[in-house]
C-alpha positions in Angstrom: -61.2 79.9 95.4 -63.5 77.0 96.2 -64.2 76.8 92.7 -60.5 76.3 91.5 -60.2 73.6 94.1 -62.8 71.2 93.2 -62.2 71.6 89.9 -58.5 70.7 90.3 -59.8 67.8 92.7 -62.5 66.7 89.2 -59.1 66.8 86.8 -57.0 65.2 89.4 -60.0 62.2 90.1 -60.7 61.9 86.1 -57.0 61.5 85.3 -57.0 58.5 88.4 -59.4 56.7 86.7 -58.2 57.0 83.4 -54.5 55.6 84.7 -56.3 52.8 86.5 -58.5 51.8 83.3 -55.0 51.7 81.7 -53.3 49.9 84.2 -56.2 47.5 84.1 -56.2 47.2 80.3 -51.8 46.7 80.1 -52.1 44.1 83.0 -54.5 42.0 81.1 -52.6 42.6 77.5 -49.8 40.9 79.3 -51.6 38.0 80.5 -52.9 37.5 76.8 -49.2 37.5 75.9 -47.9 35.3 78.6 -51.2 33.0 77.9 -50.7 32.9 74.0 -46.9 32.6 74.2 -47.4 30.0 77.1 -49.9 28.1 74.7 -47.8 27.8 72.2 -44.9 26.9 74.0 -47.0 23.8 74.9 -48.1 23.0 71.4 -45.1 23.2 70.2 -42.1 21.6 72.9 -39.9 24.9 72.2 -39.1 28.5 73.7 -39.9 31.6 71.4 -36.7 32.4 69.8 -37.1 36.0 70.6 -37.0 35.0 74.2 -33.4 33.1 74.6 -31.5 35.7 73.8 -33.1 38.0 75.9 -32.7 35.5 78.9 -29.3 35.2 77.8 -28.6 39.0 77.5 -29.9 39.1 81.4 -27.7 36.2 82.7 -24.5 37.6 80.8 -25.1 40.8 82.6 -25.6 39.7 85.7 -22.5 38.0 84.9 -20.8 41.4 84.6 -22.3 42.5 88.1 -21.9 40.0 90.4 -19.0 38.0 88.7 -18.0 36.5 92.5 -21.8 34.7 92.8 -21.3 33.5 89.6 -17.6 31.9 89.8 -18.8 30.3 93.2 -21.9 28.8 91.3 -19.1 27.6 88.7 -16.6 26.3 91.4 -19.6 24.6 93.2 -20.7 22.9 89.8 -17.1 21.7 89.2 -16.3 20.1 92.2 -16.0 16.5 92.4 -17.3 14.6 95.5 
């Protein structure tokens, strides 16, 4: 029975490492990402246009969620001093 444990416990410690090699490697594929899409952003003066209507898609449903935040926000906006 000793036997079945540590070789459970070898499985179990290979498979730990191999999810934090691929945590590692998706953490820094985002950063490229962010870093190449922040780069050109720069260059360029403009946003993706794959990103707006995401962000858009986002804001419309929080919209649908909280629709009393967002009518305060708009009644705060459109008052007149």
């Amino acid at each position: 029975m000793i036997n079945g444990d540590s070789s459970v416990r070898g499985i179990f410690s290979v498979l730990v490492n191999l999810f934090k090699y691929l945590e590692t490697v998706s953490v820094l594929l985002m950063i490229s990402v962010a870093a190449i899409a922040l780069n050109h952003t720069i260059r360029t003066g403009e946003v993706s246009s794959d990103i707006v209507p995401l962000i858009t898609l986002y804001e419309h449903d929080d919209k649908r969620i909280y629709p009393e935040i967002y009518q305060h926000e708009e009644d705060v906006l459109n008052e007149t001093p």
